[in-house]
DSSP file (Angstrom, degrees, kcal/mol; ACC not computed):
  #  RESIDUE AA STRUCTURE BP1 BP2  ACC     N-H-->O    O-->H-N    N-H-->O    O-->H-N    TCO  KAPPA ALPHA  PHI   PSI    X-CA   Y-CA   Z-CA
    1    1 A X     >        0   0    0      0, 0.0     4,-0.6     0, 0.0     0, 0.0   0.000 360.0 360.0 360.0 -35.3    0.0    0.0    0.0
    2    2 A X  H  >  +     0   0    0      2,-0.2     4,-1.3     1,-0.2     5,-0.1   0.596 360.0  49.3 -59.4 -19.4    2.8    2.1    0.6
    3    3 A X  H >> S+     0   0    0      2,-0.2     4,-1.9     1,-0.1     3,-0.9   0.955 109.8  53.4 -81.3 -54.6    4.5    1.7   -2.8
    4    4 A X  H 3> S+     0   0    0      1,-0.3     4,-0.7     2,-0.2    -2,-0.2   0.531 110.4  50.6 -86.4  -3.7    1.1    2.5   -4.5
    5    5 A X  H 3X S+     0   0    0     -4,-0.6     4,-2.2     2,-0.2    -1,-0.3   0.753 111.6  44.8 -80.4 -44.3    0.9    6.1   -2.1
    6    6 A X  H << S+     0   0    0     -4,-1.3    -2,-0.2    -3,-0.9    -3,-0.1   0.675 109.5  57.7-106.8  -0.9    4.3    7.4   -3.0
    7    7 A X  H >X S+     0   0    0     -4,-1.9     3,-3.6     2,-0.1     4,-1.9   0.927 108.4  47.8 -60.5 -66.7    3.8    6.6   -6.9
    8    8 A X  H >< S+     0   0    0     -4,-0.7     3,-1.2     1,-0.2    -2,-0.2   0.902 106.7  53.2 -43.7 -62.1    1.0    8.6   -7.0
    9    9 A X  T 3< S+     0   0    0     -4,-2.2    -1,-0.2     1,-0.3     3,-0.2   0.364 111.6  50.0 -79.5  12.4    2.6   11.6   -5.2
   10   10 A X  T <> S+     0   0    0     -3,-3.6     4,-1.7     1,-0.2     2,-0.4   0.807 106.3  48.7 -97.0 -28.9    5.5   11.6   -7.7
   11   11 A X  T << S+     0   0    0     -4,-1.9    -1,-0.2    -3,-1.2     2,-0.2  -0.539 108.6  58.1 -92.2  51.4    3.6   11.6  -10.6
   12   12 A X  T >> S+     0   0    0     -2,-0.4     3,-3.2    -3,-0.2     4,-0.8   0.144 109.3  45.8-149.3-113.0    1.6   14.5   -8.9
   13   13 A X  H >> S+     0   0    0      1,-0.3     4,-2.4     2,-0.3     3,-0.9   0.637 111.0  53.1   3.9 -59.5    5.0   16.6   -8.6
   14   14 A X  H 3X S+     0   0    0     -4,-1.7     4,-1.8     1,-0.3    -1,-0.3   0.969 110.9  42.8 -68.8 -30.1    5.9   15.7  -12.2
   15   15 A X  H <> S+     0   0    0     -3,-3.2     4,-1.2     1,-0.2    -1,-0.3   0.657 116.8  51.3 -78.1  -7.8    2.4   17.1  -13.8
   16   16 A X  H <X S+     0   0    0     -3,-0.9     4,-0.9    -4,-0.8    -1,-0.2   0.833 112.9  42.3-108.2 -32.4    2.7   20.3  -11.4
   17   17 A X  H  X S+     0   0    0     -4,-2.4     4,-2.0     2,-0.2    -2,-0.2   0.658 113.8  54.0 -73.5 -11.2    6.6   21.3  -12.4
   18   18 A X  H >X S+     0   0    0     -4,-1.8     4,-0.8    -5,-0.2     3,-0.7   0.970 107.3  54.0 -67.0 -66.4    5.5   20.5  -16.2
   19   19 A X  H 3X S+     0   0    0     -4,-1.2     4,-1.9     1,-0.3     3,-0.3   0.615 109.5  44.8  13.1 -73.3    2.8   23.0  -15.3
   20   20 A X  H 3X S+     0   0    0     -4,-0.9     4,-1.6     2,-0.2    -1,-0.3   0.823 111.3  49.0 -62.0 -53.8    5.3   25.4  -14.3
   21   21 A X  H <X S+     0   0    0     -4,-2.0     4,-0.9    -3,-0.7    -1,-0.2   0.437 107.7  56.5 -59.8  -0.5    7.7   25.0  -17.1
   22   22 A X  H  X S+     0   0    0     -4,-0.8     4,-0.6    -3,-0.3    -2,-0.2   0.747 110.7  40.3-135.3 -60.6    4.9   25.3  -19.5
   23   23 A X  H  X S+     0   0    0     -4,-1.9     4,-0.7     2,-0.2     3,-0.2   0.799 114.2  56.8 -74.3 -10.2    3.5   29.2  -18.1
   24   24 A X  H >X S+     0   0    0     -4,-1.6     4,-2.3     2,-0.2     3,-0.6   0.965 109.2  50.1 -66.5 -66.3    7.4   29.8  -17.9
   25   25 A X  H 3X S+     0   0    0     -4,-0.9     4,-1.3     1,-0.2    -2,-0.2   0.497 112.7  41.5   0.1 -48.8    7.0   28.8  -21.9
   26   26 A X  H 3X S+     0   0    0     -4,-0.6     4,-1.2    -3,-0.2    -1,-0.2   0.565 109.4  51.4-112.3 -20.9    4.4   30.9  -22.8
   27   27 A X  H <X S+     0   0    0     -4,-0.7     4,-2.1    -3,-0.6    -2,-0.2   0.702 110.2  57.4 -93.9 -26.0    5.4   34.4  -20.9
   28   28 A X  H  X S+     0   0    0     -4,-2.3     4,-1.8     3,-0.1     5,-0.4   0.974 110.3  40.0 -44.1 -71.1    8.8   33.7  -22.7
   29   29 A X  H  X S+     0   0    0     -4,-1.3     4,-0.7     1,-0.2    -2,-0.2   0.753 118.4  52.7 -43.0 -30.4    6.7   33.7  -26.6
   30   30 A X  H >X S+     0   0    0     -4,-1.2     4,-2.3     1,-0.3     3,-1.2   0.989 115.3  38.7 -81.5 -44.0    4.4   36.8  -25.3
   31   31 A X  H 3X S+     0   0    0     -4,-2.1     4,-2.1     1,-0.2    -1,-0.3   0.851 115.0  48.8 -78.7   1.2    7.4   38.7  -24.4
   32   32 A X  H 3X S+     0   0    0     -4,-1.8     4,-0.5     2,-0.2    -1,-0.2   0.616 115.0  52.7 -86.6  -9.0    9.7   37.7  -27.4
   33   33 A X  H <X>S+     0   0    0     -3,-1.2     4,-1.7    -4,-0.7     5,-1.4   0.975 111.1  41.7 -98.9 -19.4    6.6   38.7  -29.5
   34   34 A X  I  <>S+     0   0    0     -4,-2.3     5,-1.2     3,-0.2    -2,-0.2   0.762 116.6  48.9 -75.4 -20.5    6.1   42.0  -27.9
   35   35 A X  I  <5S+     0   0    0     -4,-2.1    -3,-0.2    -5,-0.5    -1,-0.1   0.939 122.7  34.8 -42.7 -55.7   10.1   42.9  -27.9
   36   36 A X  I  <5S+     0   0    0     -4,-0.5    -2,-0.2    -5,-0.2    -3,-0.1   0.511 133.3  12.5 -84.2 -30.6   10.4   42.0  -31.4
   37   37 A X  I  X5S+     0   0    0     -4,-1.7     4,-1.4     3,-0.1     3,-0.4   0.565 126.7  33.8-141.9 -57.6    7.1   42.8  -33.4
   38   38 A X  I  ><S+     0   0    0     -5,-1.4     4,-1.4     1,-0.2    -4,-0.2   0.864 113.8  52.6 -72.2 -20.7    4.9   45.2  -31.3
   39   39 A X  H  ><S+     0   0    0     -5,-1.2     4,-0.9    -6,-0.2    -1,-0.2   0.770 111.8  44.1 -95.5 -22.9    7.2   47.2  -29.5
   40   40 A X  H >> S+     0   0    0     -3,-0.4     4,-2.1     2,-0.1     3,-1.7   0.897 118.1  55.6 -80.1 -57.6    9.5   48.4  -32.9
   41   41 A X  H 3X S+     0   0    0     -4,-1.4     4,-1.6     1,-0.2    -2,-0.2   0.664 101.1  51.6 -11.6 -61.0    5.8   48.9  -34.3
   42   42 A X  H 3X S+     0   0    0     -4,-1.4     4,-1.6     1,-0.2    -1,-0.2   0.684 113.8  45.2 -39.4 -61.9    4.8   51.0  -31.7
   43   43 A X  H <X S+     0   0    0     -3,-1.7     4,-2.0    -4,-0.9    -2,-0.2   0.793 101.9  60.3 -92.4 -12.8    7.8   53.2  -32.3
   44   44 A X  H  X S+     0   0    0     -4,-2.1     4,-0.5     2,-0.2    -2,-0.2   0.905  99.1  59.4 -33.2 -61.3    7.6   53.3  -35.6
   45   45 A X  H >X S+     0   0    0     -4,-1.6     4,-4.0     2,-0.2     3,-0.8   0.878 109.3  54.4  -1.9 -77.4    3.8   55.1  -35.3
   46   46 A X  H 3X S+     0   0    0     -4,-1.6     4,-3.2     1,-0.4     5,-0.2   0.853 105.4  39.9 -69.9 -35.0    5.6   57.5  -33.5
   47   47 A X  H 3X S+     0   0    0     -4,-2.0     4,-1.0     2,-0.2    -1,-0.4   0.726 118.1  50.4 -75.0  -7.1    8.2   58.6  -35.5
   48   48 A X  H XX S+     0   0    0     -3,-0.8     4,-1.7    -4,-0.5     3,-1.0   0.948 118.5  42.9 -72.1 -58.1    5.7   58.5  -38.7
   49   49 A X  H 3X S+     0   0    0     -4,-4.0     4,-2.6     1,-0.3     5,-0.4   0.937 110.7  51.2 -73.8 -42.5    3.4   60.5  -36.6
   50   50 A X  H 3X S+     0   0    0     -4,-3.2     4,-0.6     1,-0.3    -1,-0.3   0.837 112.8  54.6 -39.1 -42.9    6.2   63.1  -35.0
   51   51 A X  H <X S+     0   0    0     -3,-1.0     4,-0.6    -4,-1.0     3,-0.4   0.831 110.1  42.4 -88.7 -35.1    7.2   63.7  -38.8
   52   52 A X  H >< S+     0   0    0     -4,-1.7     3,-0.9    -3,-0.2    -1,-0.3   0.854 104.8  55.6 -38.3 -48.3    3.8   64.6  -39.9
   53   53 A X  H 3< S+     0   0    0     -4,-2.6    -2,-0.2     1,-0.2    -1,-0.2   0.710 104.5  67.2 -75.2 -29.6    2.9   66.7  -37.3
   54   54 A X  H 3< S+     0   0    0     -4,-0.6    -1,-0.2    -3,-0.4    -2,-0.2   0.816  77.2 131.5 -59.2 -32.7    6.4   68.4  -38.6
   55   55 A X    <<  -     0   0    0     -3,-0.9     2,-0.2    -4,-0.6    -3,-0.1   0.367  36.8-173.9 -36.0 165.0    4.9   69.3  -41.7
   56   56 A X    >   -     0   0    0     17,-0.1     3,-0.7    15,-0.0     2,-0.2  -0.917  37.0-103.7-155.6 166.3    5.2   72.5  -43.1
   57   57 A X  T 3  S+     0   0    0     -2,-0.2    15,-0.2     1,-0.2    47,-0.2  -0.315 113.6  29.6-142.5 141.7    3.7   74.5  -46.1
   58   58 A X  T 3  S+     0   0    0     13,-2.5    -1,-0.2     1,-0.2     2,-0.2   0.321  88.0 127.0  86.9 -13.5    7.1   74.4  -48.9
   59   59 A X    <   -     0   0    0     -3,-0.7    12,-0.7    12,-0.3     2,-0.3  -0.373  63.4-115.0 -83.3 141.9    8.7   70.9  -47.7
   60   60 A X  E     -AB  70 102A   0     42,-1.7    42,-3.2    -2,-0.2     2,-0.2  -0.649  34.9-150.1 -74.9 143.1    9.4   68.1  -50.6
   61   61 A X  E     -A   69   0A   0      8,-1.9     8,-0.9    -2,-0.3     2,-0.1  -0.480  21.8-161.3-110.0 160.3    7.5   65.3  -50.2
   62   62 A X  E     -A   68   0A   0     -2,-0.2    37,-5.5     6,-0.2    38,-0.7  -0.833  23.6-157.8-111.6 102.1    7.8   61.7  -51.1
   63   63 A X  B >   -E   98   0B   0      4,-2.6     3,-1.4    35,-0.2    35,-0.3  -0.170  31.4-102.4 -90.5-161.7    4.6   59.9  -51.1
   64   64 A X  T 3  S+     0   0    0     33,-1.5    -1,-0.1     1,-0.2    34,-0.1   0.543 122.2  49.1 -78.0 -22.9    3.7   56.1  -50.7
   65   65 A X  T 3  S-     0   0    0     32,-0.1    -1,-0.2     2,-0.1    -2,-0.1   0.202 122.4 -99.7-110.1   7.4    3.1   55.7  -54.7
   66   66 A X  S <  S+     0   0    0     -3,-1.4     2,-0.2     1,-0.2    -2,-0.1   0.341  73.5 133.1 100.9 -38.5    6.7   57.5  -55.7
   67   67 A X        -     0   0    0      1,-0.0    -4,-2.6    16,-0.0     2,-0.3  -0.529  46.1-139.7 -76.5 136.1    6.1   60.7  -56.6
   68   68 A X  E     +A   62   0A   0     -2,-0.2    16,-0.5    -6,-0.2     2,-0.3  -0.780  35.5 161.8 -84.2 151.0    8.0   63.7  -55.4
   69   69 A X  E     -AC  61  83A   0     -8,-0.9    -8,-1.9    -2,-0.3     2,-0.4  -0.967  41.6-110.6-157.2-177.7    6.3   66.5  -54.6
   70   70 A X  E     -AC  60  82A   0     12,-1.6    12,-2.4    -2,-0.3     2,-0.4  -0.890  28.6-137.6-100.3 142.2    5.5   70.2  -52.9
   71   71 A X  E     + C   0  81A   0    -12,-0.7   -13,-2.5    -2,-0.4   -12,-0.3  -0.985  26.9 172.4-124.1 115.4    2.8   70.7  -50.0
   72   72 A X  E     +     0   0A   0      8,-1.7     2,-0.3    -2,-0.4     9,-0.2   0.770  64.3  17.4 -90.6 -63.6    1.1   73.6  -51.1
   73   73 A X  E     - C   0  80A   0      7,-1.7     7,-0.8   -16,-0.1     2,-0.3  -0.775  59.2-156.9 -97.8 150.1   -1.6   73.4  -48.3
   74   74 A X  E     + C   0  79A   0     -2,-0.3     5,-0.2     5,-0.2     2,-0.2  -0.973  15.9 166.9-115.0 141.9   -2.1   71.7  -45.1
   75   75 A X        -     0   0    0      3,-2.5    -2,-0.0    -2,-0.3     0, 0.0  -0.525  59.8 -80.0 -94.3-167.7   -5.6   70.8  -43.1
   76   76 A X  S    S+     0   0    0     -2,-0.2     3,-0.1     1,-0.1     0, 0.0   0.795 123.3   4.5 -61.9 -29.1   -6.0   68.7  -40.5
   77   77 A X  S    S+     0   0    0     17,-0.1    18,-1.7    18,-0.0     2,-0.1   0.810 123.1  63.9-112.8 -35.3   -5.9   65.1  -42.4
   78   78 A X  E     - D   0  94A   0     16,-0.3    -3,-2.5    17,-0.1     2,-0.4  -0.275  49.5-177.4 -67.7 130.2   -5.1   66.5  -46.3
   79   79 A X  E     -CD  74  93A   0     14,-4.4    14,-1.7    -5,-0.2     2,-0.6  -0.996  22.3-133.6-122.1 144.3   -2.4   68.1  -47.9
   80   80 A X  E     -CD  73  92A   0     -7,-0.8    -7,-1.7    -2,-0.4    -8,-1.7  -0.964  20.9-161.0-103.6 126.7   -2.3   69.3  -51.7
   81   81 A X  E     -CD  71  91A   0     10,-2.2    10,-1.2    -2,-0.6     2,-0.5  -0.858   5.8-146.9 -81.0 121.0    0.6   68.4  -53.0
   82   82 A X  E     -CD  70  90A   0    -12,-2.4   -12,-1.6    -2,-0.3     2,-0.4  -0.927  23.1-152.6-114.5 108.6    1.9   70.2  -56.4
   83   83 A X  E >   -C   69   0A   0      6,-1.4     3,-0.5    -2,-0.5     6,-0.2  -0.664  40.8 -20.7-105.0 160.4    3.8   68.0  -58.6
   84   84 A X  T 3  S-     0   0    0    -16,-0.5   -14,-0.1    -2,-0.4    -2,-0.0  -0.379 103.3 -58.5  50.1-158.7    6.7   68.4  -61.4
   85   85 A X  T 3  S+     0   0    0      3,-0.0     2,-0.2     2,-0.0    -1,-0.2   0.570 106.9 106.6-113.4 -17.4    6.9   71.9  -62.8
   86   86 A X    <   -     0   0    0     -3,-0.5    -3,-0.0     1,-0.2     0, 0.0  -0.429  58.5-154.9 -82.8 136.8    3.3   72.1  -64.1
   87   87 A X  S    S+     0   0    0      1,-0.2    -1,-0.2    -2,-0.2    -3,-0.0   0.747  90.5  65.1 -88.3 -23.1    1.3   74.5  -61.7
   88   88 A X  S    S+     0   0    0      1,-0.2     2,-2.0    -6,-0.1    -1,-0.2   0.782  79.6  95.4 -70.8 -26.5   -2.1   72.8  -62.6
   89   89 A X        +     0   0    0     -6,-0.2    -6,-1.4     2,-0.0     2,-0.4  -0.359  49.8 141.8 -57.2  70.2   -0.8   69.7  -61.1
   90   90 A X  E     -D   82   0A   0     -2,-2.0     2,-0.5    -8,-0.2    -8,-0.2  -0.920  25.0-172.1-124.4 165.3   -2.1   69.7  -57.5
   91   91 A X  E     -D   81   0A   0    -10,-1.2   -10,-2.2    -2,-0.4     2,-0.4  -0.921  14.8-150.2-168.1  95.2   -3.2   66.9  -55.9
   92   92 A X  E     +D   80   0A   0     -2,-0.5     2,-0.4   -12,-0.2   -12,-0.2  -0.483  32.6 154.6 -89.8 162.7   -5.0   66.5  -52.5
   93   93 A X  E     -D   79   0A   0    -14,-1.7   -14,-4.4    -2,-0.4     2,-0.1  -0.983  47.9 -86.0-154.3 166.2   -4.2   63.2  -50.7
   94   94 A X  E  >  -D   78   0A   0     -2,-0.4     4,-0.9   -16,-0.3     3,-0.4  -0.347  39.7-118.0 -71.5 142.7   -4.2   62.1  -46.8
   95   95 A X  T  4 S+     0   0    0    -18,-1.7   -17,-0.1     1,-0.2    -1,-0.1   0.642 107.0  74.1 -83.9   8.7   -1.1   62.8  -45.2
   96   96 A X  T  4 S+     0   0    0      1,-0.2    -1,-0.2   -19,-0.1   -32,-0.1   0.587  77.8  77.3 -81.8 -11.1   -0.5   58.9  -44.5
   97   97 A X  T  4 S+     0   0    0     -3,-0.4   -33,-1.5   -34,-0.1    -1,-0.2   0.984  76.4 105.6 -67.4 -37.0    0.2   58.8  -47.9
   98   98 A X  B  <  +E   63   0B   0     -4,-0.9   -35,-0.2   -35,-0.3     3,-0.1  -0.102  37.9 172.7 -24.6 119.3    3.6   60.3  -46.9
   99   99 A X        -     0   0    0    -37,-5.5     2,-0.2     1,-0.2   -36,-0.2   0.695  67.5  -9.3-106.5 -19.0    6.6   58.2  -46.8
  100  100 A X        -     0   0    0    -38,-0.7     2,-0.5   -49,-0.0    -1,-0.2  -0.878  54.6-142.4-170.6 161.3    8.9   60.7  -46.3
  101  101 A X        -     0   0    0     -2,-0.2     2,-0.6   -40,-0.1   -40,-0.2  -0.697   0.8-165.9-105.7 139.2    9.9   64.8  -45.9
  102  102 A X  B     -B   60   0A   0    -42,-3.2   -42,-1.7    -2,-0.5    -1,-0.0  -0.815  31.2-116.7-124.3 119.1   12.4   66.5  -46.7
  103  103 A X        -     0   0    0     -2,-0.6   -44,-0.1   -44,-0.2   -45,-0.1  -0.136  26.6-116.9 -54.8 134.9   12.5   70.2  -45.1
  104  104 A X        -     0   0    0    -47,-0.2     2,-0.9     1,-0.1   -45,-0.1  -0.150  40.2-109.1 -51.1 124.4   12.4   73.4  -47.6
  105  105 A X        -     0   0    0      1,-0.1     2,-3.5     2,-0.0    -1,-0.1  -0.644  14.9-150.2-118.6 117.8   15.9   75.5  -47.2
  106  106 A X              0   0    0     -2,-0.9    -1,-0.1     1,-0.2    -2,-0.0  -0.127 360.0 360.0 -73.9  66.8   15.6   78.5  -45.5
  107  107 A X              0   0    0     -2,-3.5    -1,-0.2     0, 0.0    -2,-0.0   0.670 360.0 360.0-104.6 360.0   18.7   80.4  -47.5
């Protein structure tokens, strides 16, 4: 009777450190996926958004599609953009269409 008491209460022990190794397991993957994929995300956002929020009325543009351009206007979500040399060429678009500015130089 004794044998068949202290089998059970090992094979107790093993399923309660598998247990343990196994939420040890899973709080590794959460945090290797937020180090790795949300948390550069995150700052990406910001630096998109910081560089928008830079705009300014004269900076060259580069938008999501290629084009360079001039930001003629800003509103709050829009900018018109003026491209190549031709003045009829304006073009409003979202400012997420930005991929990137380059600041106007004030010489």
């Amino acid at each position: 009777m004794g044998i068949l008491l202290t089998a059970d209460t090992s094979a107790t022990g093993a399923a309660a450190g598998g247990g343990i190794i196994m939420i040890v397991y899973i709080v590794l993957i959460f945090a290797f996926i937020y180090f790795f994929m949300i948390r550069p995300q995150k700052k990406e956002q910001k630096k998109m958004a910081a560089m928008l929020s830079a705009l300014e009325i004269g900076d060259c543009v580069l938008t999501n599609s290629g084009f360079y351009g001039i930001v003629i206007d800003i509103t709050e979500d829009t900018v018109i953009v003026e491209f190549g040399n031709n003045k009829n060429c304006r073009i409003p678009m979202q400012k997420t269409a930005i991929a990137q500015v380059e600041k106007a130089d004030n010489e």
